[in-house]
TORTI-764244 format. One record per atom (N, C-alpha, C): atom name; residue in three letters; x negated, y negated, z. Coordinates in pm, 1 decimal, padded with zeros to 6 digits, always signed. Atoms other than C-alpha are relative to their C-alpha. Layout:
N
  nuvex  vexmar         x         y         z
     CA     Ala         X         Y         Z
...
This chain:
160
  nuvex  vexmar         x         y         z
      N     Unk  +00093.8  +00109.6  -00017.1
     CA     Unk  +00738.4  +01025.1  -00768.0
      C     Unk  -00051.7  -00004.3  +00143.7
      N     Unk  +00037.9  -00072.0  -00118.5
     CA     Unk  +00752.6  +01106.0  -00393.4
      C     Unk  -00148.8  +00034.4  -00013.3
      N     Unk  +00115.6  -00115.9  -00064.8
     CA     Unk  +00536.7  +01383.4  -00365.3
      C     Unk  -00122.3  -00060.0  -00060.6
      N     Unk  +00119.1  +00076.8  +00024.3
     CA     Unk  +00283.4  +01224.4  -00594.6
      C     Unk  -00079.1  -00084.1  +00058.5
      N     Unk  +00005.0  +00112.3  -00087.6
     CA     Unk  +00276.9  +00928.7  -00400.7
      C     Unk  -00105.9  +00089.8  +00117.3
      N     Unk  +00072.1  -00048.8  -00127.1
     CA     Unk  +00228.5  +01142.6  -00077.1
      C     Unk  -00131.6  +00102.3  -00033.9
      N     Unk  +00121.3  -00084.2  +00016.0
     CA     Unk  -00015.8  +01382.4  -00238.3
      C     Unk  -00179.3  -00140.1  -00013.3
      N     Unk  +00020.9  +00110.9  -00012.7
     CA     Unk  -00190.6  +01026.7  -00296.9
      C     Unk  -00058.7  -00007.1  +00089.4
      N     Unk  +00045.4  +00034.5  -00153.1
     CA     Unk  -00180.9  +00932.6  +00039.1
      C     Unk  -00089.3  +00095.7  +00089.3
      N     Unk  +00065.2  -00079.7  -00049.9
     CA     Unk  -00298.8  +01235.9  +00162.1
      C     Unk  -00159.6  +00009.2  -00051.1
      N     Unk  +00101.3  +00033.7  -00001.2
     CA     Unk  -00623.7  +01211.4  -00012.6
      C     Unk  -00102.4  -00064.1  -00034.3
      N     Unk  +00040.0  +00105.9  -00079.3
     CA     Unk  -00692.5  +00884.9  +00060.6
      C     Unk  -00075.0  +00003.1  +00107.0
      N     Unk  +00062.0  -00050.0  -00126.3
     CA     Unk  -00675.0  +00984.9  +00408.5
      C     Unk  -00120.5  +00099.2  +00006.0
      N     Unk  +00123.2  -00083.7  +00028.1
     CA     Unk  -00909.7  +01260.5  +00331.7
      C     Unk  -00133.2  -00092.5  -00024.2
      N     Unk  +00098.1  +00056.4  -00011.3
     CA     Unk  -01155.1  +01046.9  +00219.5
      C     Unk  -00053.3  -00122.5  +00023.1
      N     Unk  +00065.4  +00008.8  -00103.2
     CA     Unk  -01166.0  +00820.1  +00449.6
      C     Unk  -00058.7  +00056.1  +00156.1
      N     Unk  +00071.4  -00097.5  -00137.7
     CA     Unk  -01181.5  +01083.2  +00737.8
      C     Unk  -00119.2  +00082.9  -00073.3
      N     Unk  +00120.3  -00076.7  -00011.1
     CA     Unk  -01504.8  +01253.0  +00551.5
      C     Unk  -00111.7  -00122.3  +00047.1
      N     Unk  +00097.1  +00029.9  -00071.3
     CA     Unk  -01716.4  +00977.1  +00653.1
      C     Unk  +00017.1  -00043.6  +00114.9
      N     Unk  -00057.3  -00040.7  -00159.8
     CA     Unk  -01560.0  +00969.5  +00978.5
      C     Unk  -00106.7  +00121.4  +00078.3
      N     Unk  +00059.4  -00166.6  +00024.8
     CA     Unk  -01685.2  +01360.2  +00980.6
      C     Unk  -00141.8  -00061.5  -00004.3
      N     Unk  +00114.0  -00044.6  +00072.6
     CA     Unk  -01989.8  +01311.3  +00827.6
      C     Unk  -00084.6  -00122.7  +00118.9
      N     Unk  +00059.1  +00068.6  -00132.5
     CA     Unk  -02092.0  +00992.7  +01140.4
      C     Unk  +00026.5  +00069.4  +00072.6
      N     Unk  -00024.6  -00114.6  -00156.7
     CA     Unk  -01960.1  +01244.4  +01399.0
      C     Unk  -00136.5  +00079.9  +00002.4
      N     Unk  +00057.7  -00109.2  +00005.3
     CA     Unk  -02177.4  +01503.0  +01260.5
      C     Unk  -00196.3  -00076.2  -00023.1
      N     Unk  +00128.9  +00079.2  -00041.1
     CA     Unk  -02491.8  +01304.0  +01296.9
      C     Unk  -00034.6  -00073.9  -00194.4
      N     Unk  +00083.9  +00037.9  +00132.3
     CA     Unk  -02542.4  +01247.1  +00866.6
      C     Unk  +00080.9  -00190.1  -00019.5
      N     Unk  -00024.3  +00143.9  +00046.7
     CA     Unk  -02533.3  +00884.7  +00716.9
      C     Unk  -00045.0  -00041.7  -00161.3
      N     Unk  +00040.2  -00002.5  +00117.8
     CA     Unk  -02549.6  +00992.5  +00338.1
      C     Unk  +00056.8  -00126.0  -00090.8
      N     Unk  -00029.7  +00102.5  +00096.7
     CA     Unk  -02498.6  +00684.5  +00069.9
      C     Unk  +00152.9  -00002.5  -00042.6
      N     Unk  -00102.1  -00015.8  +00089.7
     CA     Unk  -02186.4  +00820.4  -00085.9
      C     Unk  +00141.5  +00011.5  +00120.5
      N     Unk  -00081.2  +00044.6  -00091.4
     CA     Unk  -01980.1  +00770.0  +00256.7
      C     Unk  +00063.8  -00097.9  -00023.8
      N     Unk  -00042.4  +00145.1  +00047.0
     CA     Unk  -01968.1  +00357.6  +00148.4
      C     Unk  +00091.4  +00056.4  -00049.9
      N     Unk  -00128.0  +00035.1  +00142.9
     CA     Unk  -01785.7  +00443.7  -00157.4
      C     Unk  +00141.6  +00046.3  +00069.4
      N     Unk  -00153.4  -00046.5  -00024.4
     CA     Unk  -01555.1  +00706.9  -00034.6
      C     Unk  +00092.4  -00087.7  +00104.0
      N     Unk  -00121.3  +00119.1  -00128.6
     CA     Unk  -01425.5  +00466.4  +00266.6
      C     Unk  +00103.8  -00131.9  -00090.6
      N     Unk  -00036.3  +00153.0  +00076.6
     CA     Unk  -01407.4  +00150.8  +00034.9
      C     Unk  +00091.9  +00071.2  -00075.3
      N     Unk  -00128.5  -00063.5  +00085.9
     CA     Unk  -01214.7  +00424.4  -00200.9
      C     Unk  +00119.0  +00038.4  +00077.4
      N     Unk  -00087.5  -00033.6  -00058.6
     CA     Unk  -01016.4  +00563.0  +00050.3
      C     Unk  +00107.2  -00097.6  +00006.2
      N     Unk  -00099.3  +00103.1  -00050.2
     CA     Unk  -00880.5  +00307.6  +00217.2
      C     Unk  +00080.6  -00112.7  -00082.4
      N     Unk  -00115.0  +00036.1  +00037.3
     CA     Unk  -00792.6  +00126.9  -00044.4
      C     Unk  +00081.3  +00051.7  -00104.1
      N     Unk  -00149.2  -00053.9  +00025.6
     CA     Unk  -00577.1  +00384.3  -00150.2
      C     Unk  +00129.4  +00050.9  +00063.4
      N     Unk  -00074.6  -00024.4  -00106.0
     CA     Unk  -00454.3  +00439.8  +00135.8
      C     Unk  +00133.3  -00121.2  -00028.7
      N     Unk  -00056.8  +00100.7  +00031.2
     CA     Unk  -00320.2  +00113.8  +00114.0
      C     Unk  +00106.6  -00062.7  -00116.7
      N     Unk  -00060.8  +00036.5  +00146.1
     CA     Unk  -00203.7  +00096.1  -00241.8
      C     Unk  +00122.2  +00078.0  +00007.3
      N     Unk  -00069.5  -00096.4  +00003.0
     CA     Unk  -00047.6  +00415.4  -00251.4
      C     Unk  +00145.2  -00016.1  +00150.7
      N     Unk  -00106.1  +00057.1  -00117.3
     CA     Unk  +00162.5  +00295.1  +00096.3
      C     Unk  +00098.0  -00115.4  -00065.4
      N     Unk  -00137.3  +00103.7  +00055.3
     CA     Unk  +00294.7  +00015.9  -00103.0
      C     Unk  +00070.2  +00046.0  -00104.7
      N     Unk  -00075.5  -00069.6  +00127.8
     CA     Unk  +00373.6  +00216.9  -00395.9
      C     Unk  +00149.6  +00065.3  +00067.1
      N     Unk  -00060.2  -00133.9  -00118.0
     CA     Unk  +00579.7  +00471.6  -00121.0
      C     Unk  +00118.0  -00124.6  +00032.2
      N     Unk  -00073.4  +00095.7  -00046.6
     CA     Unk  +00756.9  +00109.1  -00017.9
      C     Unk  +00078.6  -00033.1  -00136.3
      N     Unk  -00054.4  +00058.8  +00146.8
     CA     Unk  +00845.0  +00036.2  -00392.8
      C     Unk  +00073.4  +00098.1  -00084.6
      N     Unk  -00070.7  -00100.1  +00091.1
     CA     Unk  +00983.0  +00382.5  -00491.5
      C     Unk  +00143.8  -00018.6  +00045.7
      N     Unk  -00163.3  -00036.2  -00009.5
     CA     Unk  +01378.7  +00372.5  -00522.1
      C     Unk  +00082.5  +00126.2  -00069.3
      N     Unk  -00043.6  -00099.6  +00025.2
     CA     Unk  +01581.3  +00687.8  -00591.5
      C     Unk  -00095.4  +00061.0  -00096.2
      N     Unk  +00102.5  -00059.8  +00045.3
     CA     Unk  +01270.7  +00851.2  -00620.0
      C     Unk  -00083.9  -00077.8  -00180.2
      N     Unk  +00049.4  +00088.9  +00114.3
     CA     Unk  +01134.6  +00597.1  -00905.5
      C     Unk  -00031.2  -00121.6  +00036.7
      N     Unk  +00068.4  +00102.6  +00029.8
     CA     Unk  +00891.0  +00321.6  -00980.4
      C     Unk  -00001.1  -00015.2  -00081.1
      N     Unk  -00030.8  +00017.3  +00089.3
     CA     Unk  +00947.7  +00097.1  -01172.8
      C     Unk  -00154.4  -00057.5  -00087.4
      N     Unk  +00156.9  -00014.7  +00121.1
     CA     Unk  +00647.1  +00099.9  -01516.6
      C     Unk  -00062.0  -00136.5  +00068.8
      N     Unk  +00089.1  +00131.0  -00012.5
     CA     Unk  +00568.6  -00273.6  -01421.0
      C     Unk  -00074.3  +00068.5  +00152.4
      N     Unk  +00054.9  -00000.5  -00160.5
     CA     Unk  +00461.5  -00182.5  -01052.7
      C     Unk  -00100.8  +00155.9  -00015.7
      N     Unk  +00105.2  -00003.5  +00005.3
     CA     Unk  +00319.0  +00083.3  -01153.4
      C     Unk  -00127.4  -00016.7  -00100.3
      N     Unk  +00144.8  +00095.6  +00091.8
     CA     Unk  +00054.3  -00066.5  -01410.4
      C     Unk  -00027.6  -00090.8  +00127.8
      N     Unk  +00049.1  +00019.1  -00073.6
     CA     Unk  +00050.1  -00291.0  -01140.9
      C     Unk  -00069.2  +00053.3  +00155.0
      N     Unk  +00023.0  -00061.4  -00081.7
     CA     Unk  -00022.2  -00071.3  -00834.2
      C     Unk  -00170.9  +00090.2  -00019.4
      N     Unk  +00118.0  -00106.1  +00011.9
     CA     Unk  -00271.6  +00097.8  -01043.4
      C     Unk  -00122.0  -00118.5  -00023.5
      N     Unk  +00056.2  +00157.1  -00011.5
     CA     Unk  -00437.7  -00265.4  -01136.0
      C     Unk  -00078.8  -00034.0  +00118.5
      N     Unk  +00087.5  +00036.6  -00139.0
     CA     Unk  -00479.0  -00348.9  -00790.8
      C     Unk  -00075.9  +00127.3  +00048.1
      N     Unk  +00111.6  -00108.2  -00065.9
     CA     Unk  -00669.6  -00015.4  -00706.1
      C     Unk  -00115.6  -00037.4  -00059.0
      N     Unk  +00148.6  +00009.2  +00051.4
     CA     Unk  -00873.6  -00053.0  -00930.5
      C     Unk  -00097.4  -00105.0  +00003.8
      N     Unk  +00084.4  +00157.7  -00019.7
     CA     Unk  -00974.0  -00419.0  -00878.6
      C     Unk  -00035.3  -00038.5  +00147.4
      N     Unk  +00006.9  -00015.3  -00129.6
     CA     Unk  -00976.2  -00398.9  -00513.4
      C     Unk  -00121.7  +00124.9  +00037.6
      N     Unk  +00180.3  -00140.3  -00022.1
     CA     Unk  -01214.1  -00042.7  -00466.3
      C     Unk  -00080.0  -00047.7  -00100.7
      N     Unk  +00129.8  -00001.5  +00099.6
     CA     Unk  -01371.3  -00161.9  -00774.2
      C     Unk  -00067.6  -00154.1  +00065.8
      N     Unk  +00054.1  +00100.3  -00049.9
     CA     Unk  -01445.5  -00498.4  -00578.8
      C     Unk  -00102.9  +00020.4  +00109.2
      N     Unk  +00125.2  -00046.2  -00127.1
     CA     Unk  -01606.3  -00330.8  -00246.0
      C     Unk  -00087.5  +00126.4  -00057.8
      N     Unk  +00137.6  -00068.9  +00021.6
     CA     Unk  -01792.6  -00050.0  -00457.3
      C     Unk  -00061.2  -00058.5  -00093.2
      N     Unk  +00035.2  +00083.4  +00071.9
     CA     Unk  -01931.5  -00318.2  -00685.0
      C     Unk  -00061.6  -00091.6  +00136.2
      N     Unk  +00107.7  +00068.7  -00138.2
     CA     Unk  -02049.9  -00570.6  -00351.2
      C     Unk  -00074.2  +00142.3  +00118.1
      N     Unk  +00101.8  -00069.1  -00071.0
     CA     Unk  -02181.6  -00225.5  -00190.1
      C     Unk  -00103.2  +00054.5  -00053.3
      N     Unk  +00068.4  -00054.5  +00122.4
     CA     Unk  -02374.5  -00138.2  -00533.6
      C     Unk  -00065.5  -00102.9  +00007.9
      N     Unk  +00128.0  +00104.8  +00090.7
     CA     Unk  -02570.8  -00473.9  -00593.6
      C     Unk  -00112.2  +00006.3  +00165.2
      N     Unk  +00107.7  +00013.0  -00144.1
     CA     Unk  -02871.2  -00537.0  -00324.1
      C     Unk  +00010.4  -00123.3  +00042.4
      N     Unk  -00034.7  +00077.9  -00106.8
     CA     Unk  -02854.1  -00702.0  -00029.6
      C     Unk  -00082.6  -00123.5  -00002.8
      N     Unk  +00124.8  +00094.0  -00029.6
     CA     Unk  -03037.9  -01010.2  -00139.2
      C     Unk  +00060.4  -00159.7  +00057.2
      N     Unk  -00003.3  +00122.7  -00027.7
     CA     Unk  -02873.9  -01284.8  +00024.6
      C     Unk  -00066.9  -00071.4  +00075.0
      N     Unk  +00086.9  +00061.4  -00084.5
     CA     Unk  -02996.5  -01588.6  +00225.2
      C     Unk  -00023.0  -00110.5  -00090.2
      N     Unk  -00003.9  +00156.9  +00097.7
     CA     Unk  -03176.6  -01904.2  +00061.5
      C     Unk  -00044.7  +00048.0  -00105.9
      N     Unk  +00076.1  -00022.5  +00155.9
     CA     Unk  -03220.0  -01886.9  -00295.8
      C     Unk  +00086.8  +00099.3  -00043.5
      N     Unk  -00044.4  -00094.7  +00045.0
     CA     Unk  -02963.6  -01596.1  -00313.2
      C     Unk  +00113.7  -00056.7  -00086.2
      N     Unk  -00068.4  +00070.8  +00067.6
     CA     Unk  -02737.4  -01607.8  -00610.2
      C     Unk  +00152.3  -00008.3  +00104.7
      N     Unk  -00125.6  +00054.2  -00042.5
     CA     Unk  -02393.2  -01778.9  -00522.5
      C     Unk  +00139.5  -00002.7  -00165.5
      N     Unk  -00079.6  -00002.7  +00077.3
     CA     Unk  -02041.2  -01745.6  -00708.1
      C     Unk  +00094.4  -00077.0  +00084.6
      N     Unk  -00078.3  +00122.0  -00049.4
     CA     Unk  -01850.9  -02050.2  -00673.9
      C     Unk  -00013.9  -00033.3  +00155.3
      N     Unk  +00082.0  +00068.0  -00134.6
     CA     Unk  -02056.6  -02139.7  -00342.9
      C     Unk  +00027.6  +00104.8  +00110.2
      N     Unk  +00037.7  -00137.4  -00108.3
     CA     Unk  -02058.9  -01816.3  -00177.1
      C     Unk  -00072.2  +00070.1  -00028.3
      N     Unk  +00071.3  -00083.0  +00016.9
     CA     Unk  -02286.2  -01545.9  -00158.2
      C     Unk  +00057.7  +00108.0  -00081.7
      N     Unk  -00065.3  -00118.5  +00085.0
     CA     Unk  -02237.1  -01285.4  -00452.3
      C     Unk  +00078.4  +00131.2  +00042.4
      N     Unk  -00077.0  -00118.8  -00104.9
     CA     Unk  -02094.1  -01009.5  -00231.5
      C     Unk  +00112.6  +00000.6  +00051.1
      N     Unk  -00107.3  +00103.2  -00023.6
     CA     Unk  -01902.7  -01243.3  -00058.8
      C     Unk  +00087.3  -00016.2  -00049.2
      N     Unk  -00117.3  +00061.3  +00092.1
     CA     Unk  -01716.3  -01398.0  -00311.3
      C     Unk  +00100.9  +00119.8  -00060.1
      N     Unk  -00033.1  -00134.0  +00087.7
     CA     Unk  -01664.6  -01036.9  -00505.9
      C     Unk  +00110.9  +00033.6  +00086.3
      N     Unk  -00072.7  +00007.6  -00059.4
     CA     Unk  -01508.3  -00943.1  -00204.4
      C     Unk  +00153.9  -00102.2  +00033.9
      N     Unk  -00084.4  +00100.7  -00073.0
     CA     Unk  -01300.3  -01245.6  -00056.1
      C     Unk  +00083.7  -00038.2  -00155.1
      N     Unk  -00116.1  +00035.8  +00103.3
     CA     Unk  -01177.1  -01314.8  -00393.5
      C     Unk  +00088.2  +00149.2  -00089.0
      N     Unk  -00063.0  -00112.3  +00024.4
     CA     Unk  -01114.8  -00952.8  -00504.1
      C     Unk  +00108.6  +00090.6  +00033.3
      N     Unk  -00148.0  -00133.8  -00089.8
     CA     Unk  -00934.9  -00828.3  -00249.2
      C     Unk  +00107.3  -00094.9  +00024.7
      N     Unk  -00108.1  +00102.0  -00034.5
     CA     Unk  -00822.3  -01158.9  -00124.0
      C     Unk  +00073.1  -00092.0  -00075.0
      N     Unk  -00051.9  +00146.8  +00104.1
     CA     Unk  -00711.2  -01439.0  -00385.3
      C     Unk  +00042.5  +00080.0  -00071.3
      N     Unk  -00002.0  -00001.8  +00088.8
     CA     Unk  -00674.2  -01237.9  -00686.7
      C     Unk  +00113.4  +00106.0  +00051.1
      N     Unk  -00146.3  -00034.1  +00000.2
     CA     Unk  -00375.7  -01004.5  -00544.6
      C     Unk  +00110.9  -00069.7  +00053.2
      N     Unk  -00096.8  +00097.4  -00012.0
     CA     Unk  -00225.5  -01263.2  -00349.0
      C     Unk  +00066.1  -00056.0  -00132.9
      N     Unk  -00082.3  +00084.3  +00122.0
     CA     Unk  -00161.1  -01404.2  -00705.2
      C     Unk  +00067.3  +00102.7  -00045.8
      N     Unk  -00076.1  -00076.2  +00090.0
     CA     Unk  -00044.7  -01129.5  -00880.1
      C     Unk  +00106.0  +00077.3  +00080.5
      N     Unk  -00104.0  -00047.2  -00033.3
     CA     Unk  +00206.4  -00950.5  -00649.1
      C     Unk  +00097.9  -00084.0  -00005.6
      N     Unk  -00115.0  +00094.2  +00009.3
     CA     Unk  +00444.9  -01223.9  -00606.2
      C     Unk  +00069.8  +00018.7  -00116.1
      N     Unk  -00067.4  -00024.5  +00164.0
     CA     Unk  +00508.0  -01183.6  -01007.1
      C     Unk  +00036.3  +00126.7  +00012.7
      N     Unk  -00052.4  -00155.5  -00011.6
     CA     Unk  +00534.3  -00818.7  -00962.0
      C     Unk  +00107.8  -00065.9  +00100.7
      N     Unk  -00136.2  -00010.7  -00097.6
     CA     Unk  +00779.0  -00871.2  -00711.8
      C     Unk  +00076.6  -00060.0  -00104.6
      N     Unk  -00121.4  +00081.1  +00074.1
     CA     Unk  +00985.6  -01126.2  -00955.9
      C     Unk  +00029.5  +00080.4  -00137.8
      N     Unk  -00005.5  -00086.4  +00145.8
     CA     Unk  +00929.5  -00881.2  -01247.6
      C     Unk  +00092.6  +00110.9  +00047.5
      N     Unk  -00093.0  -00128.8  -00050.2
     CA     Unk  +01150.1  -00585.6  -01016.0
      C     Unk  +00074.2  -00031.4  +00045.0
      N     Unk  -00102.2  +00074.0  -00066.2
     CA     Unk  +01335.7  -00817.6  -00869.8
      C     Unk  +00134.8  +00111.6  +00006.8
      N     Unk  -00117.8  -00016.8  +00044.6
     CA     Unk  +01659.9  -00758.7  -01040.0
      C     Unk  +00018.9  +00160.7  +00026.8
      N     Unk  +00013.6  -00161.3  +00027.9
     CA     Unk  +01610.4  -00334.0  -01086.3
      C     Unk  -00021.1  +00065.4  +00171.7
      N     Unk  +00002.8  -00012.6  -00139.4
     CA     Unk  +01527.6  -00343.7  -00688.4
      C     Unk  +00041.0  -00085.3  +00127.4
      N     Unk  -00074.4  +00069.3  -00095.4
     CA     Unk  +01778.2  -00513.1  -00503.6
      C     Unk  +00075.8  +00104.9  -00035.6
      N     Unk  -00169.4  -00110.5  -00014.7
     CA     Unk  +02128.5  -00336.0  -00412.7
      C     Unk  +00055.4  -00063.0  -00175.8
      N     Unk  -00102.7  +00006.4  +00141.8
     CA     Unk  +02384.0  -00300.3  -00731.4
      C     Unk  +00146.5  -00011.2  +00066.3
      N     Unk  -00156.0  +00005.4  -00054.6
     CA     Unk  +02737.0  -00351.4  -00675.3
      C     Unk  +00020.1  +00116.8  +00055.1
      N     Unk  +00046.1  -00147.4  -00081.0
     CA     Unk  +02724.1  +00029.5  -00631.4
      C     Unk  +00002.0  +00009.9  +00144.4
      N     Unk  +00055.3  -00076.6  -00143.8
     CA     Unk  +02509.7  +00053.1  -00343.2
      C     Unk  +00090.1  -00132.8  +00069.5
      N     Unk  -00089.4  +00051.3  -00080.5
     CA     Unk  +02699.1  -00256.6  -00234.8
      C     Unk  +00132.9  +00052.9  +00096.0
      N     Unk  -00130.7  -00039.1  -00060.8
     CA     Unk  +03017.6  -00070.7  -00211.3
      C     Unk  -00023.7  +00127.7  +00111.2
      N     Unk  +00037.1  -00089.2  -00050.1
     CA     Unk  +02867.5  +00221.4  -00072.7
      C     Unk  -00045.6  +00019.1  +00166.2
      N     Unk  +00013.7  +00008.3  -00154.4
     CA     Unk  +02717.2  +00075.6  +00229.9
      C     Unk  +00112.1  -00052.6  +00074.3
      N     Unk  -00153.2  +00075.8  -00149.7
     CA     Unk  +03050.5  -00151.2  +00345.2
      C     Unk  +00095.9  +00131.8  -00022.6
      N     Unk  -00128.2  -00123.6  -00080.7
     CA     Unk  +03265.6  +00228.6  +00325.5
      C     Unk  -00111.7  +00053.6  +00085.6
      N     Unk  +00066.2  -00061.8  -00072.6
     CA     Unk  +02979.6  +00396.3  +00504.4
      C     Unk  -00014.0  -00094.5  +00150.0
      N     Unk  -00071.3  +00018.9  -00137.0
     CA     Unk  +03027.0  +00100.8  +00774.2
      C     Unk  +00127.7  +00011.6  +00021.7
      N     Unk  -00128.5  -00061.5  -00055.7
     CA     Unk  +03356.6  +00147.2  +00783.7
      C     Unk  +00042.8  +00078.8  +00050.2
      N     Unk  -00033.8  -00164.7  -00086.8
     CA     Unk  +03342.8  +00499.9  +00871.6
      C     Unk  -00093.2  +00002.2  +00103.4
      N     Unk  +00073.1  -00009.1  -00131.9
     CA     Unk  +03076.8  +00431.8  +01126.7
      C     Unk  +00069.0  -00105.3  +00108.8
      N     Unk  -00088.9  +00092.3  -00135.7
     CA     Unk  +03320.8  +00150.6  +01292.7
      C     Unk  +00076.1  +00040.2  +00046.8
      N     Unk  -00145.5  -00082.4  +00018.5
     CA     Unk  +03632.8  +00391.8  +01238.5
      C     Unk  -00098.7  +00113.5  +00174.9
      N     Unk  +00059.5  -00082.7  -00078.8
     CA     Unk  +03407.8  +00638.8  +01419.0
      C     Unk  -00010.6  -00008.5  +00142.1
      N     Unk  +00021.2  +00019.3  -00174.3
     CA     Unk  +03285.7  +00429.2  +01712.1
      C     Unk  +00129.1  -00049.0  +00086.9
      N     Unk  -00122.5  -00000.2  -00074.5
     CA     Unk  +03631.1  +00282.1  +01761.8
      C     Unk  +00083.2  +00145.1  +00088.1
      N     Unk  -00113.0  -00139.2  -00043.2
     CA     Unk  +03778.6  +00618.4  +01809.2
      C     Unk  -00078.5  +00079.5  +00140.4
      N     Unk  +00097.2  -00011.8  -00117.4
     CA     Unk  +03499.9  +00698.3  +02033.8
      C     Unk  +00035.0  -00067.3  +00128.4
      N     Unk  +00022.7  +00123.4  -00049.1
     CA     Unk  +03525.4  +00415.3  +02236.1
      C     Unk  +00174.1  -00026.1  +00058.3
      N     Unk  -00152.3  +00046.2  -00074.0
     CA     Unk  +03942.5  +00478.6  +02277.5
      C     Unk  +00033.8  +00092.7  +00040.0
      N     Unk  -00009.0  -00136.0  -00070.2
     CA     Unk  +03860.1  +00857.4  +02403.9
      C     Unk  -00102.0  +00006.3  +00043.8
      N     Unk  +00134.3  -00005.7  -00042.0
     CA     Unk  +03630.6  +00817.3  +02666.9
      C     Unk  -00060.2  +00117.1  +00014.9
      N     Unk  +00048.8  -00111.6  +00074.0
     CA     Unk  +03397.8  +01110.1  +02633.2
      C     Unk  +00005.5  +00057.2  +00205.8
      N     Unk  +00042.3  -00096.0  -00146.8
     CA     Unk  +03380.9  +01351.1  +02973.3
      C     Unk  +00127.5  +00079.5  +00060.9
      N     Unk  -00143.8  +00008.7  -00041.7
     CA     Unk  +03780.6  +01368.8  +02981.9
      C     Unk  +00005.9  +00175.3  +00039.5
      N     Unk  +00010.0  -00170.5  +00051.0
     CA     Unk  +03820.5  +01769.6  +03054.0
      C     Unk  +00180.2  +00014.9  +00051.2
      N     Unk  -00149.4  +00004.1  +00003.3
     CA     Unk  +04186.1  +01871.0  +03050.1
      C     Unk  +00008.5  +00130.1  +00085.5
C-alpha cells in the first residue's frame, strides 16, 4: 500500500512541477490550471493516506474515503476554474457568495471538515495500539532503559 501511496505522491508532485516548468519556460497553456488544482490536491490526499497506512494497510473506509475527498476537492477547483469568470453585480450567487467562491470555500473547506472527523471515528478502534503493540512498546522501553542505565554506570572513554 506503501509504494502505491508513494508512486501517488510522486505524481502529484510531477504535476504540479509541470506548470512550474511550463511558467519558467515562458508558456502559459490552459491545461496548467487543472494539472496544479490536480496535483496538489493529491499531493495532499495521498500524504494523508501515507499518515493512515498501518502495517502497510488502509483501512476500506479511509480509503473510499480518501478517494471521496480527491475527487470532491480537485473536482471543486477544476469545476470553479471551468465556469467563466462572470462575477460582480448581477453575478449568480450560491448561498450569498459568488459561484466560484462558494464551490470552492465550501468544497474544499466545509464539506471535508465534516466528513473526516467520522472517518476518523469509523478507524478509530482498528487504528489505535492493541494490547499487542501495547506490550511491545513497554519491553522495547525496557531494553532502552536497561541499556541507558548500563551506559550511564560505565562511563564511556574508560581505556584499561
Amino acid at each position: 500500500m506503501k509504494r502505491l501511496l508513494l508512486r501517488l505522491l510522486v505524481l502529484s508532485v510531477l504535476l504540479v512541477a509541470m506548470p512550474y516548468a511550463a511558467a519558467f519556460a515562458g508558456l502559459a497553456p490552459e491545461w496548467t490550471l487543472y494539472a496544479l488544482a490536480i496535483g496538489v490536491n493529491g499531493v495532499i490526499v495521498s500524504l494523508m493516506a501515507l499518515g493512515a497506512v498501518r502495517r502497510d494497510r488502509l483501512p476500506r473506509s479511509l480509503v473510499w474515503t480518501f478517494a471521496g475527498l480527491f475527487v470532491l476537492c480537485a473536482g471543486a477547483f477544476v469545476v470553479a476554474l471551468a465556469l467563466p469568470a462572470n462575477e460582480g453585480v448581477g453575478g449568480p450567487l450560491l448561498l450569498g457568495l459568488p459561484l466560484r467562491t462558494a464551490i470552492v470555500l465550501y468544497g474544499i473547506g466545509v464539506v471535508p471538515i465534516a466528513i473526516l472527523p467520522f472517518a476518523y471515528a469509523l478507524t478509530f478502534e482498528s487504528s489505535t495500539l492493541s494490547d499487542d503493540d501495547l506490550v511491545r512498546v513497554r519491553e522495547a522501553y525496557e531494553r532502552v532503559s536497561a541499556a541507558k542505565e548500563r551506559d550511564e554506570r560505565e562511563p564511556a572513554g574508560e581505556a584499561a
